[in-house]
Backbone as XML, in Angstrom:
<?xml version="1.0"?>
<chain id="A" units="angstrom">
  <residue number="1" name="UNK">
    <atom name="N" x="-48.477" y="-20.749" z="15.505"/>
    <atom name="CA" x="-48.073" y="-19.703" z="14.579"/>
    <atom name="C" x="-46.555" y="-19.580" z="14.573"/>
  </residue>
  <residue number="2" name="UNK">
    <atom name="N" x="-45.803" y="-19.192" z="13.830"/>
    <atom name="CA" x="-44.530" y="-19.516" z="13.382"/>
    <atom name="C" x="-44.022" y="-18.206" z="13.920"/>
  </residue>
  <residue number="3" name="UNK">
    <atom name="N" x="-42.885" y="-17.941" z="14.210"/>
    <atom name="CA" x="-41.879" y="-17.265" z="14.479"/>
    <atom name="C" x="-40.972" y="-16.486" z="13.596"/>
  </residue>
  <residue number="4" name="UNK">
    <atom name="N" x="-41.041" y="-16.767" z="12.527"/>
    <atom name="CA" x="-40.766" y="-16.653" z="11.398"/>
    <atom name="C" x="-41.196" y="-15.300" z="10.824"/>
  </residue>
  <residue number="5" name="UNK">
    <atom name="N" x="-40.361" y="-14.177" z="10.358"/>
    <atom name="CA" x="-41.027" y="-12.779" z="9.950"/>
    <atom name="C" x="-41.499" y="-13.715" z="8.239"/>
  </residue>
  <residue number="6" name="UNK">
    <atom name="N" x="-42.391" y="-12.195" z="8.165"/>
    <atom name="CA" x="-42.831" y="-12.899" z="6.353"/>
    <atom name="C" x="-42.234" y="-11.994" z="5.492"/>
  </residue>
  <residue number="7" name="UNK">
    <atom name="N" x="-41.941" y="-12.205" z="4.502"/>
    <atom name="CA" x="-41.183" y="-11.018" z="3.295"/>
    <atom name="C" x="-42.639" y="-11.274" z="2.164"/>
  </residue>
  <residue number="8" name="UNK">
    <atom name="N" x="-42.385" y="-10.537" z="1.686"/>
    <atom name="CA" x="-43.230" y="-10.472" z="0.378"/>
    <atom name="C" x="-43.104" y="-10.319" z="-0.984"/>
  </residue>
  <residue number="9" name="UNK">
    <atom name="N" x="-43.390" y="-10.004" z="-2.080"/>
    <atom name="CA" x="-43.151" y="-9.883" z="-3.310"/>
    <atom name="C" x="-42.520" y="-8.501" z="-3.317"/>
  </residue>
  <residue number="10" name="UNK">
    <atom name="N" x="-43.195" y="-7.262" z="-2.471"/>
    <atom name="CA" x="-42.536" y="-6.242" z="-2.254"/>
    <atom name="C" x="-41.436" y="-5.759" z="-1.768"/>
  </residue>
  <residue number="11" name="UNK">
    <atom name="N" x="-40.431" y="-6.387" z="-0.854"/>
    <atom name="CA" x="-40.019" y="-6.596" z="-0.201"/>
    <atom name="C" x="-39.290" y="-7.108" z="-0.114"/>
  </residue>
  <residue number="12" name="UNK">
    <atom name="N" x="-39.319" y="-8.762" z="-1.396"/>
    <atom name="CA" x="-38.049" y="-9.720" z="-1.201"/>
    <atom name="C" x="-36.788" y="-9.080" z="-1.592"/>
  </residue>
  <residue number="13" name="UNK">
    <atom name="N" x="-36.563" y="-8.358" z="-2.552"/>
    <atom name="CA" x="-35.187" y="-8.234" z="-2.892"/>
    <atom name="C" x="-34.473" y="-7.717" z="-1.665"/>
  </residue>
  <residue number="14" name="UNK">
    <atom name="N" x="-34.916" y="-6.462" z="-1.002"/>
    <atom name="CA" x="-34.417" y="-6.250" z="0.046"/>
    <atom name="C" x="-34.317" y="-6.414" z="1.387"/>
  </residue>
  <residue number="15" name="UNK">
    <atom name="N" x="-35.273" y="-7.739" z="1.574"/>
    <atom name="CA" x="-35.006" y="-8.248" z="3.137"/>
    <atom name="C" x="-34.548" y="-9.516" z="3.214"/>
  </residue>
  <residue number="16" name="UNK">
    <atom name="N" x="-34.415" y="-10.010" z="1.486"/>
    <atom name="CA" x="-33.330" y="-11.279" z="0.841"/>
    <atom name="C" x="-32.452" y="-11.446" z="0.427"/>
  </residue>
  <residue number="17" name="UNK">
    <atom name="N" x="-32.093" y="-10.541" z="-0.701"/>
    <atom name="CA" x="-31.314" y="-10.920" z="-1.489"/>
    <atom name="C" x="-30.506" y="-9.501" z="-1.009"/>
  </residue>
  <residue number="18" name="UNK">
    <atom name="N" x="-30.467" y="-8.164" z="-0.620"/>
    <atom name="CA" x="-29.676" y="-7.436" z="-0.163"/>
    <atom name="C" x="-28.996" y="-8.159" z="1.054"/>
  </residue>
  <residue number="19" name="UNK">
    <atom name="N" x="-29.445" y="-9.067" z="2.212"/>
    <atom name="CA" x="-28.864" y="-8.924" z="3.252"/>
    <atom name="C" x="-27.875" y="-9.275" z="3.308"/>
  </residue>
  <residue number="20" name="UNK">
    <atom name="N" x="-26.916" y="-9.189" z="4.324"/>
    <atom name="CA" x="-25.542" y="-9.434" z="4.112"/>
    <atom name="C" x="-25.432" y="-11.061" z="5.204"/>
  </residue>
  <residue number="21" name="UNK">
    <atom name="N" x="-26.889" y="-11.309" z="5.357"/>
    <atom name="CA" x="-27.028" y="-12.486" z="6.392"/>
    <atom name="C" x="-27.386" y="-13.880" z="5.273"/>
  </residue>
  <residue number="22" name="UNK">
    <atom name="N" x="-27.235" y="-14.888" z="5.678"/>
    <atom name="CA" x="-27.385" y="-15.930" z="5.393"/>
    <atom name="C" x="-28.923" y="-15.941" z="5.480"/>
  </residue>
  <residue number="23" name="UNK">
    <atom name="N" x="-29.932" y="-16.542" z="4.342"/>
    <atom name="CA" x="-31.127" y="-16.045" z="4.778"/>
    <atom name="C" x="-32.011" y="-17.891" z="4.157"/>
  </residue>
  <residue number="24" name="UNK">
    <atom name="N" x="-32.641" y="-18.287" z="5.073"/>
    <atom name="CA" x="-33.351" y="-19.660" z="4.876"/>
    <atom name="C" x="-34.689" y="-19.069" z="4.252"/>
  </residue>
  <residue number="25" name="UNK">
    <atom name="N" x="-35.979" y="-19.019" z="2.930"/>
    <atom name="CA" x="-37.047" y="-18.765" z="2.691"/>
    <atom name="C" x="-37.443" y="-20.157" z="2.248"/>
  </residue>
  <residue number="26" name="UNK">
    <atom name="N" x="-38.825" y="-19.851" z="3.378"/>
    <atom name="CA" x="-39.658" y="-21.270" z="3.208"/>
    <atom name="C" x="-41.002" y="-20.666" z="2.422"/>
  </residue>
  <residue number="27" name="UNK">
    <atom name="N" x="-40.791" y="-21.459" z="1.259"/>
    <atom name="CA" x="-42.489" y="-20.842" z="0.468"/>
    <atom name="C" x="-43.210" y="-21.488" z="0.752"/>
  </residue>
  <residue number="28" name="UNK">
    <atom name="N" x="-44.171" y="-20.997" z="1.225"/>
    <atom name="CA" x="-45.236" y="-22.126" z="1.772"/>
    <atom name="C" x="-46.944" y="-21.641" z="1.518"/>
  </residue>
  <residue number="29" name="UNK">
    <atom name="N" x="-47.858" y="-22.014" z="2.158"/>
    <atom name="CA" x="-49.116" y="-21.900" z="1.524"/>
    <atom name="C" x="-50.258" y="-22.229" z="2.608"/>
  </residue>
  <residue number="30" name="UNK">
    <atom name="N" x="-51.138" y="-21.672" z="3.443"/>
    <atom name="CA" x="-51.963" y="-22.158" z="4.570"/>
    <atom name="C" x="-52.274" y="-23.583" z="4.219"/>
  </residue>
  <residue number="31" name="UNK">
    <atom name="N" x="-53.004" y="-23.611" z="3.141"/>
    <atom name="CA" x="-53.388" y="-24.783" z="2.870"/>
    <atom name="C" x="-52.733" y="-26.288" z="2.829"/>
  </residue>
  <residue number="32" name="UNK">
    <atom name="N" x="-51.439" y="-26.515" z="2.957"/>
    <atom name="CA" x="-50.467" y="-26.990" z="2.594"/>
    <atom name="C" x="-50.077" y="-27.108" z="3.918"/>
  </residue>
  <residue number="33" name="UNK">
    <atom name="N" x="-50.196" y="-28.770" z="4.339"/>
    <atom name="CA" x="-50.578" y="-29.558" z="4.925"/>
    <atom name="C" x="-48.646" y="-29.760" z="6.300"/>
  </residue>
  <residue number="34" name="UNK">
    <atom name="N" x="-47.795" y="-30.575" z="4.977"/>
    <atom name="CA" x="-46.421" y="-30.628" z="5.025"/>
    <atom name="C" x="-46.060" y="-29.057" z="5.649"/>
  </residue>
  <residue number="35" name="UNK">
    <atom name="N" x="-46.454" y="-28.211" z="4.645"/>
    <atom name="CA" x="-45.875" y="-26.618" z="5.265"/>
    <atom name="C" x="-45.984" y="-26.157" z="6.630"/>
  </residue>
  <residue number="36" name="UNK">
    <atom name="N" x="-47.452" y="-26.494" z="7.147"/>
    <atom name="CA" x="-47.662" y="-26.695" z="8.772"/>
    <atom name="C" x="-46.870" y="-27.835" z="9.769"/>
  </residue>
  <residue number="37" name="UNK">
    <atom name="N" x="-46.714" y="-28.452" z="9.289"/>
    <atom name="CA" x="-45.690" y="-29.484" z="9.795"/>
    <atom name="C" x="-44.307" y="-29.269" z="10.251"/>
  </residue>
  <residue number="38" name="UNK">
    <atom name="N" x="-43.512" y="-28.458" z="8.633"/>
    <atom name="CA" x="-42.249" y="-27.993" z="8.772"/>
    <atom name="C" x="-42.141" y="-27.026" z="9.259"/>
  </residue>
  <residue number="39" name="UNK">
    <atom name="N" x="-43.067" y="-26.133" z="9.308"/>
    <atom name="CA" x="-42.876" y="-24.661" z="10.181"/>
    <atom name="C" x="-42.619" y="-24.398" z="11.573"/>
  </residue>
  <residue number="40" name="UNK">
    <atom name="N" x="-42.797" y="-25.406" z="12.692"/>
    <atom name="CA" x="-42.346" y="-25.248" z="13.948"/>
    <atom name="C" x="-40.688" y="-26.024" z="14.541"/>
  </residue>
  <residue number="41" name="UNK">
    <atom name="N" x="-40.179" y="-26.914" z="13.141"/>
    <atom name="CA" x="-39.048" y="-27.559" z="13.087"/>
    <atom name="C" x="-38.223" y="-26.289" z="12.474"/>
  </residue>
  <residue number="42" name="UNK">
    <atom name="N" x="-38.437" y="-25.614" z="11.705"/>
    <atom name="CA" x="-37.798" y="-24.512" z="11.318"/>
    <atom name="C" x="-37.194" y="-23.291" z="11.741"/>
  </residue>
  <residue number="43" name="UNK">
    <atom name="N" x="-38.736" y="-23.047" z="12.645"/>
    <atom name="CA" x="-38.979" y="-21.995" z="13.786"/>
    <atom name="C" x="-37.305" y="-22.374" z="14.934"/>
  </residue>
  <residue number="44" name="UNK">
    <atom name="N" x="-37.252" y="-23.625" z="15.416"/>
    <atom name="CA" x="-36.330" y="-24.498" z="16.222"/>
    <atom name="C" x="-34.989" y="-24.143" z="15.666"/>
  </residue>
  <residue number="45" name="UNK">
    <atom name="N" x="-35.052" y="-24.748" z="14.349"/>
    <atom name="CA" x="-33.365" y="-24.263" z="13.903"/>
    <atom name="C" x="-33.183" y="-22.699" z="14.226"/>
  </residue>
  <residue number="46" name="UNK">
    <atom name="N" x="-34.068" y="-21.729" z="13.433"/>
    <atom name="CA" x="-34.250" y="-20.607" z="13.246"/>
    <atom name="C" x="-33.747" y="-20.042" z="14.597"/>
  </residue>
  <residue number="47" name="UNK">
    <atom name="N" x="-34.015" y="-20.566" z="15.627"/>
    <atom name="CA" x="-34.040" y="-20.491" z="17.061"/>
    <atom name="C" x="-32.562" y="-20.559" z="17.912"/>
  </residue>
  <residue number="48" name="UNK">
    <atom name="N" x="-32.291" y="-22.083" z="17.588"/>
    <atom name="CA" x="-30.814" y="-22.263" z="18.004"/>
    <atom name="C" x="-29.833" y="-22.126" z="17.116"/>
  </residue>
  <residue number="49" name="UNK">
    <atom name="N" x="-30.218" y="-21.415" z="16.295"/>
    <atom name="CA" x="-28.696" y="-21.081" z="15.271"/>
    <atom name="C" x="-29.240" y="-19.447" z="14.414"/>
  </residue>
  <residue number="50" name="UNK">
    <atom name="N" x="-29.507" y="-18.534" z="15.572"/>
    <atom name="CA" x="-30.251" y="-17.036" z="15.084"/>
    <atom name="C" x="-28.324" y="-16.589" z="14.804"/>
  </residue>
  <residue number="51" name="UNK">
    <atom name="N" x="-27.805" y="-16.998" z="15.134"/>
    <atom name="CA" x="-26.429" y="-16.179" z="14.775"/>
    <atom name="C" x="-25.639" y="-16.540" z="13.313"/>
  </residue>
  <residue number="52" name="UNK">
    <atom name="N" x="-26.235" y="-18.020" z="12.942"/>
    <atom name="CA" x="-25.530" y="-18.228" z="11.620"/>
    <atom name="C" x="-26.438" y="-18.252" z="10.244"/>
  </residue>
  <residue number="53" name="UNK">
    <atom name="N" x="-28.433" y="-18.061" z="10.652"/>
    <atom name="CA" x="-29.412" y="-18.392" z="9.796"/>
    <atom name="C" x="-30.421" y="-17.228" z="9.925"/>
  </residue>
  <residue number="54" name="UNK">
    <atom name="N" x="-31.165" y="-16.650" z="9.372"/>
    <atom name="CA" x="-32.402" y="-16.037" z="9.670"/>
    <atom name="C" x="-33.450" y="-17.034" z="9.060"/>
  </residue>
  <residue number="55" name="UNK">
    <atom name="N" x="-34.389" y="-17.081" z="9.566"/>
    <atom name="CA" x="-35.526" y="-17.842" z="8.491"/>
    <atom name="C" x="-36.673" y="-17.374" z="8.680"/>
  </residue>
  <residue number="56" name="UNK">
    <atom name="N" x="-36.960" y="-17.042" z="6.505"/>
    <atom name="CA" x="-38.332" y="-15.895" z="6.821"/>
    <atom name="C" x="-39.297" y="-17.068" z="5.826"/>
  </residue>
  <residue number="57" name="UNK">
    <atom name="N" x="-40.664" y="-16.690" z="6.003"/>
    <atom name="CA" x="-41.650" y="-17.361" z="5.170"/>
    <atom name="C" x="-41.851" y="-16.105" z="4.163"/>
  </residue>
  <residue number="58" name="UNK">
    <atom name="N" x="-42.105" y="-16.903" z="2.803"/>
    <atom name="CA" x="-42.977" y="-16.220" z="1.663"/>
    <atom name="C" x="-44.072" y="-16.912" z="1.286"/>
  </residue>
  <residue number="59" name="UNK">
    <atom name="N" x="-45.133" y="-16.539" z="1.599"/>
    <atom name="CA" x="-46.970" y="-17.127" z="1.287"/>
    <atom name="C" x="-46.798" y="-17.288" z="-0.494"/>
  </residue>
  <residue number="60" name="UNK">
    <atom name="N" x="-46.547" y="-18.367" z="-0.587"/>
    <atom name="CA" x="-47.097" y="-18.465" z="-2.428"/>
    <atom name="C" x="-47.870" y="-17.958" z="-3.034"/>
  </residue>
  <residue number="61" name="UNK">
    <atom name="N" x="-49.277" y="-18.257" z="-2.502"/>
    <atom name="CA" x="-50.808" y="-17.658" z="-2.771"/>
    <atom name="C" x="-50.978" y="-16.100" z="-2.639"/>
  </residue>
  <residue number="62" name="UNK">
    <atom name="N" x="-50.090" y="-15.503" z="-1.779"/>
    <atom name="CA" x="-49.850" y="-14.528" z="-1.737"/>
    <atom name="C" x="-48.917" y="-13.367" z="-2.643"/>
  </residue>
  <residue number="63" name="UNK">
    <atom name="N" x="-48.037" y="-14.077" z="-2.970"/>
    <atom name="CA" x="-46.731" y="-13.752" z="-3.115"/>
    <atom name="C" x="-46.403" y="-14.330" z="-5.165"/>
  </residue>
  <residue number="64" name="UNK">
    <atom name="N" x="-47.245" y="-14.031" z="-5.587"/>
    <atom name="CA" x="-46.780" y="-15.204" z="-6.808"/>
    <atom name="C" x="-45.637" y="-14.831" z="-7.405"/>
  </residue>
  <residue number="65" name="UNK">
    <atom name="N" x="-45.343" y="-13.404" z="-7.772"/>
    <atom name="CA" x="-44.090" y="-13.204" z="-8.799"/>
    <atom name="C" x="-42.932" y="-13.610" z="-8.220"/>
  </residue>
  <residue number="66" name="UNK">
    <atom name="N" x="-42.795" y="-13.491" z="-6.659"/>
    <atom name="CA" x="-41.213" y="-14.281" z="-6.287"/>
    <atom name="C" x="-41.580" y="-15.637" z="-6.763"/>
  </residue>
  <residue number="67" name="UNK">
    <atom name="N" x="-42.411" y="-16.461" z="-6.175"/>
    <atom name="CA" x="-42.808" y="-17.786" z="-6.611"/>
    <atom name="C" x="-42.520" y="-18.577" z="-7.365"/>
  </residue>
  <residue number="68" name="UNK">
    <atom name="N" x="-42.965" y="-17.463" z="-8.976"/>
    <atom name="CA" x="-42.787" y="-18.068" z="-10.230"/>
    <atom name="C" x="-41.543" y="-17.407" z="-10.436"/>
  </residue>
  <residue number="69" name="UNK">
    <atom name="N" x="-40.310" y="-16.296" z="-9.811"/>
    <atom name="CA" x="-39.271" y="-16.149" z="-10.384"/>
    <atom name="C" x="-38.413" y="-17.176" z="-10.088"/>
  </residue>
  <residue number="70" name="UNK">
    <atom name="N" x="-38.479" y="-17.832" z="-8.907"/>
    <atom name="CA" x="-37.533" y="-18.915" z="-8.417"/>
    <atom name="C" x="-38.373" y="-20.586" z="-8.782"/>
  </residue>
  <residue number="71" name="UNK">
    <atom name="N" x="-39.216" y="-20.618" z="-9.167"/>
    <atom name="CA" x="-39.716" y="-22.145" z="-9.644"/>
    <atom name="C" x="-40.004" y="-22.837" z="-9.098"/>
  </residue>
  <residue number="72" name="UNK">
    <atom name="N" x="-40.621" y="-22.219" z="-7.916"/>
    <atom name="CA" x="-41.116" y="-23.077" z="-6.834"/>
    <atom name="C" x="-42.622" y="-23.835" z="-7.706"/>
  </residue>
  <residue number="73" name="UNK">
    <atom name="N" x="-42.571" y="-24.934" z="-7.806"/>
    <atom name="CA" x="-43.512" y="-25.791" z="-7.990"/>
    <atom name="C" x="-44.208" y="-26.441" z="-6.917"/>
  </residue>
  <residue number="74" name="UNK">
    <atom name="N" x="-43.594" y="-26.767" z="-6.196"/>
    <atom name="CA" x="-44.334" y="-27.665" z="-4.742"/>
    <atom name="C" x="-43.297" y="-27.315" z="-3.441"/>
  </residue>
  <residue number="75" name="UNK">
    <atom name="N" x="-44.947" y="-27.432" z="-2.919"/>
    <atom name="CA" x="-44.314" y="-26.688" z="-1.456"/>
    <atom name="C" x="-44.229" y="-27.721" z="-0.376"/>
  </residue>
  <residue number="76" name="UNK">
    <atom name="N" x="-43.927" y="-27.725" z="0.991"/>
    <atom name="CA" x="-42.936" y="-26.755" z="1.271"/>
    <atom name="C" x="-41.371" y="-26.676" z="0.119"/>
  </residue>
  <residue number="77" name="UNK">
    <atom name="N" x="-41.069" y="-25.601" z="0.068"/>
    <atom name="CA" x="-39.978" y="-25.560" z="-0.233"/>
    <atom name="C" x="-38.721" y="-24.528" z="-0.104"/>
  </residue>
  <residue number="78" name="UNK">
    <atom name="N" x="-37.731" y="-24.976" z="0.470"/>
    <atom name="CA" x="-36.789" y="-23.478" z="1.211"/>
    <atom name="C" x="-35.400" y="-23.504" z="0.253"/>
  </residue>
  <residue number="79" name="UNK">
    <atom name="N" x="-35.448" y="-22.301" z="0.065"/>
    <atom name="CA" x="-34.057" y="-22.440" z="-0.499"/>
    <atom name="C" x="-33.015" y="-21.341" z="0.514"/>
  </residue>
  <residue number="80" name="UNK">
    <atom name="N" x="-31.724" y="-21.648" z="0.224"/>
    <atom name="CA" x="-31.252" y="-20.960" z="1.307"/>
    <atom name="C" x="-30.447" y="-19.301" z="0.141"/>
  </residue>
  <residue number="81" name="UNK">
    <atom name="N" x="-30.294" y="-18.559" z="1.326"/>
    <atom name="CA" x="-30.071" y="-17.678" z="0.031"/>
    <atom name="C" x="-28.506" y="-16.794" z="0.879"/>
  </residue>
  <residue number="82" name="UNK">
    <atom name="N" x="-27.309" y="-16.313" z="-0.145"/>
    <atom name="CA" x="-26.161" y="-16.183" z="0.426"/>
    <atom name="C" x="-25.728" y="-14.829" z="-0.602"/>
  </residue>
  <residue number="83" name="UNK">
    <atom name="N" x="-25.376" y="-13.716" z="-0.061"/>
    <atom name="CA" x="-25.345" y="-12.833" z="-1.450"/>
    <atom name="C" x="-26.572" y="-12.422" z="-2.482"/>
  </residue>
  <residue number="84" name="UNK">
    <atom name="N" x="-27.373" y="-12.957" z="-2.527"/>
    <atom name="CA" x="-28.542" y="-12.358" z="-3.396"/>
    <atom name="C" x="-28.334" y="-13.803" z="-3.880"/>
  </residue>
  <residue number="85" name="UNK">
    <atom name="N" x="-27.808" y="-14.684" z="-3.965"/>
    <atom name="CA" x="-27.611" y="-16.293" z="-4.892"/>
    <atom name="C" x="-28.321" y="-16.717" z="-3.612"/>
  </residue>
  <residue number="86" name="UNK">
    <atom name="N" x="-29.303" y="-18.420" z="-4.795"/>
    <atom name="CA" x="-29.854" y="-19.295" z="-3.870"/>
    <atom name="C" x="-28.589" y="-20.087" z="-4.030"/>
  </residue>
  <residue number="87" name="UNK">
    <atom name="N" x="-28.115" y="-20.818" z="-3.006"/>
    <atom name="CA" x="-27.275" y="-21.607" z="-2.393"/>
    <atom name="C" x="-27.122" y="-23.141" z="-2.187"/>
  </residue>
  <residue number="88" name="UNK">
    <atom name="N" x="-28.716" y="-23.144" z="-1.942"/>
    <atom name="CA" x="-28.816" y="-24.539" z="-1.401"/>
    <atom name="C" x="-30.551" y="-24.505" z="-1.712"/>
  </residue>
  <residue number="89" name="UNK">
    <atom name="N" x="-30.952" y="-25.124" z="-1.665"/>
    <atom name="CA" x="-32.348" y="-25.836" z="-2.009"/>
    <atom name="C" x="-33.081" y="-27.212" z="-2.054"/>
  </residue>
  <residue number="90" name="UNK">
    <atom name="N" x="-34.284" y="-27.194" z="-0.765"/>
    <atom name="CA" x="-34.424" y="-28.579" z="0.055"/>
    <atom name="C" x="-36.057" y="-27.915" z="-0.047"/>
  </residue>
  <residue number="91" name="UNK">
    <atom name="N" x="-36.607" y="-29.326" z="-0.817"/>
    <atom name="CA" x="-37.759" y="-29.823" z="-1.209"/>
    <atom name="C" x="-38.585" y="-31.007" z="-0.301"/>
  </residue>
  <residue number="92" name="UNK">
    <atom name="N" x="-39.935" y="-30.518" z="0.310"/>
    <atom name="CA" x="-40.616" y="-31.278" z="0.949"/>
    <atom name="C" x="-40.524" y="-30.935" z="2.788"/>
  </residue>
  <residue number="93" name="UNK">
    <atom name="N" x="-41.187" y="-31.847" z="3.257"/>
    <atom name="CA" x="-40.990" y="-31.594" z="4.562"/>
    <atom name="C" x="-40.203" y="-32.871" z="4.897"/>
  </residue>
  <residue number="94" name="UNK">
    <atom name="N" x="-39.643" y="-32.718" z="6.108"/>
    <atom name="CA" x="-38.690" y="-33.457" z="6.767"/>
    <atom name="C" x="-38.443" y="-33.438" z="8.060"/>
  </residue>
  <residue number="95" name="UNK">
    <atom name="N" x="-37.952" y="-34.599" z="8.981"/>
    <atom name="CA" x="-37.488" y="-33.992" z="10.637"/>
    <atom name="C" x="-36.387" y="-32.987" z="10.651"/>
  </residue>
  <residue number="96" name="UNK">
    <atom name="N" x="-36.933" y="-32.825" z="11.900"/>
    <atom name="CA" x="-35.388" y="-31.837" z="12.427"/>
    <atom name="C" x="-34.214" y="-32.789" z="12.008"/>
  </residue>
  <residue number="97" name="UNK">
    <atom name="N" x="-33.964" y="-33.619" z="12.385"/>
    <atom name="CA" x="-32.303" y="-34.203" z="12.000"/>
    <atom name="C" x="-32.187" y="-33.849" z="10.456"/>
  </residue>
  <residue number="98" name="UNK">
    <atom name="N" x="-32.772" y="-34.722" z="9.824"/>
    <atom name="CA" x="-32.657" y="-34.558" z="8.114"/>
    <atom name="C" x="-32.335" y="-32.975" z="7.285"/>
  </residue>
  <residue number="99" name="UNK">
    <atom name="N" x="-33.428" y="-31.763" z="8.328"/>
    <atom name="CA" x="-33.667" y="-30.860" z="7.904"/>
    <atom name="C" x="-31.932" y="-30.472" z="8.073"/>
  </residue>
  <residue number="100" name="UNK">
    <atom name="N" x="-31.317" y="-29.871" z="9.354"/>
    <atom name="CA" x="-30.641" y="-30.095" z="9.864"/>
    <atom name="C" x="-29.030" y="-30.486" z="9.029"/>
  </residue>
  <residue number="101" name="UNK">
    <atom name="N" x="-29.113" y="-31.893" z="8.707"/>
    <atom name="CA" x="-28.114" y="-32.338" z="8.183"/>
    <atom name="C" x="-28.048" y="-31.562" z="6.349"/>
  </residue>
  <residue number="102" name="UNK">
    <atom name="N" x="-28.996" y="-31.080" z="6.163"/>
    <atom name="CA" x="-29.650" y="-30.671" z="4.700"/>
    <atom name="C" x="-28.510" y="-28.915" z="5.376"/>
  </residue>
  <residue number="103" name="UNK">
    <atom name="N" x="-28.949" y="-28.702" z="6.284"/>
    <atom name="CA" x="-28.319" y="-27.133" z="6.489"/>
    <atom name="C" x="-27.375" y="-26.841" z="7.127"/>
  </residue>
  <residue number="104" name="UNK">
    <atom name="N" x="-26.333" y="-28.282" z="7.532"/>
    <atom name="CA" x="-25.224" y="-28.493" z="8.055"/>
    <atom name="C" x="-24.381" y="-27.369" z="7.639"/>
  </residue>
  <residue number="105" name="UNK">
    <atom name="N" x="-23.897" y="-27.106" z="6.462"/>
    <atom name="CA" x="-22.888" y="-26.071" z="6.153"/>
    <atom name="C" x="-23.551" y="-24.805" z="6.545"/>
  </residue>
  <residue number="106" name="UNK">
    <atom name="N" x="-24.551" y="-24.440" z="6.748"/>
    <atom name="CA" x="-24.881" y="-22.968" z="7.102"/>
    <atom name="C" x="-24.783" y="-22.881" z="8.588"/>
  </residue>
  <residue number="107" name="UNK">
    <atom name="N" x="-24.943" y="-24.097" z="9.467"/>
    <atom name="CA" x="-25.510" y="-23.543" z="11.010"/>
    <atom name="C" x="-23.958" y="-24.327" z="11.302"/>
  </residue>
  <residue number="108" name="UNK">
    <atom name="N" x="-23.035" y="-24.573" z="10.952"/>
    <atom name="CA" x="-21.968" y="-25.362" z="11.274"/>
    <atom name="C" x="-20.920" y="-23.938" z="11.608"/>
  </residue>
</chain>
């Protein structure tokens, strides 16, 4: 189980896009195979870099209107979010290095 708090449709604007933190959201989906995969590599960054990243999950299946406001089509998918703006945006699952080198400017 992930480490990771969850935000919700209720919720996102202000535990996302208000914060004044650098904020990683992974949309993801139980079912969704890759999403279980990337979630304990995430948990890791999330882990050794809690001072420059937060990283929360939003359940798709759960969650649809953030979902469909940001265009998430296929999951996993995280976008990073800075000011209420997405920032950066990394599609699929991946290792820690790749993930990593993908979020170099945030945990740097």
């Amino acid at each position: 189980m992930s480490t990771a708090r969850s935000v919700t449709d209720a919720d996102f604007e202000q535990e996302v896009l208000k914060s004044d933190k650098t904020i990683l959201v992974d949309f993801w989906a139980e079912w969704c195979g890759p999403c279980r995969a990337v979630s304990p590599i995430l948990d890791q960054i999330g882990a050794e870099h809690a001072d420059k990243i937060e990283i929360v999950k939003l359940n798709v299946d759960d969650n649809p209107q953030t979902a469909a406001k940001y265009m998430i089509t296929s999951i996993p998918a995280m976008k990073v979010y800075q000011g209420g703006e997405v920032v950066k945006t990394v599609i699929g699952a991946k290792p820690k290095p790749a993930l990593e080198a993908d979020l170099a400017a945030f945990l740097s």
